[in-house]
N, C-alpha and C positions, 0 to 999 in steps of 0.2 A: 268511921265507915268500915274500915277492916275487923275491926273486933267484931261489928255488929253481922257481917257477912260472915263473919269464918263460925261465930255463935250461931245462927240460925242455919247455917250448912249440918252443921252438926246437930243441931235442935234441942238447943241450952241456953236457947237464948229469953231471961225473963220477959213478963209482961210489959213491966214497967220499960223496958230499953225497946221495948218490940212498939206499943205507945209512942214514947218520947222520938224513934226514927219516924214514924207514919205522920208524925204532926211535925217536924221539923224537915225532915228532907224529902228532897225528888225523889219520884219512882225511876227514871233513867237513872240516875245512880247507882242504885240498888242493883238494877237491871243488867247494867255495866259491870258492875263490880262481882254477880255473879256469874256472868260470862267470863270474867278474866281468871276468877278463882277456879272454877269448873276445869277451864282449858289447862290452868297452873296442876290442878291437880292430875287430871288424864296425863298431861306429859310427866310428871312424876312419877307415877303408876307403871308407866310402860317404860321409865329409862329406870326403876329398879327391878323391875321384872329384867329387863334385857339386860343388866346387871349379874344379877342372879343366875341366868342360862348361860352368859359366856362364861 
């Protein structure tokens, strides 16, 4: 589930795994897991930027 979200966040994610998730798993899943990444990533973004400035 994480490879297949962190791959298609980026948009590397091949056919065949993009397939094999859409016929194997939930869309809440997916849906979940890109809400968690997104927000992991935003607060990353803004605690190296505020890194950076002090």
């Amino acid at each position: 589930m994480a490879a297949s979200t962190l791959a298609a966040a980026f948009g590397v994610q091949s056919k065949a795994n993009k397939d094999r998730d859409f016929s194997t798993g939930k869309p809440v899943h997916f849906i979940i897991a890109g809400i968690v990444f997104t927000a992991l990533f935003v607060v990353t973004i803004i605690t190296v930027v505020n890194l950076v400035l002090s």
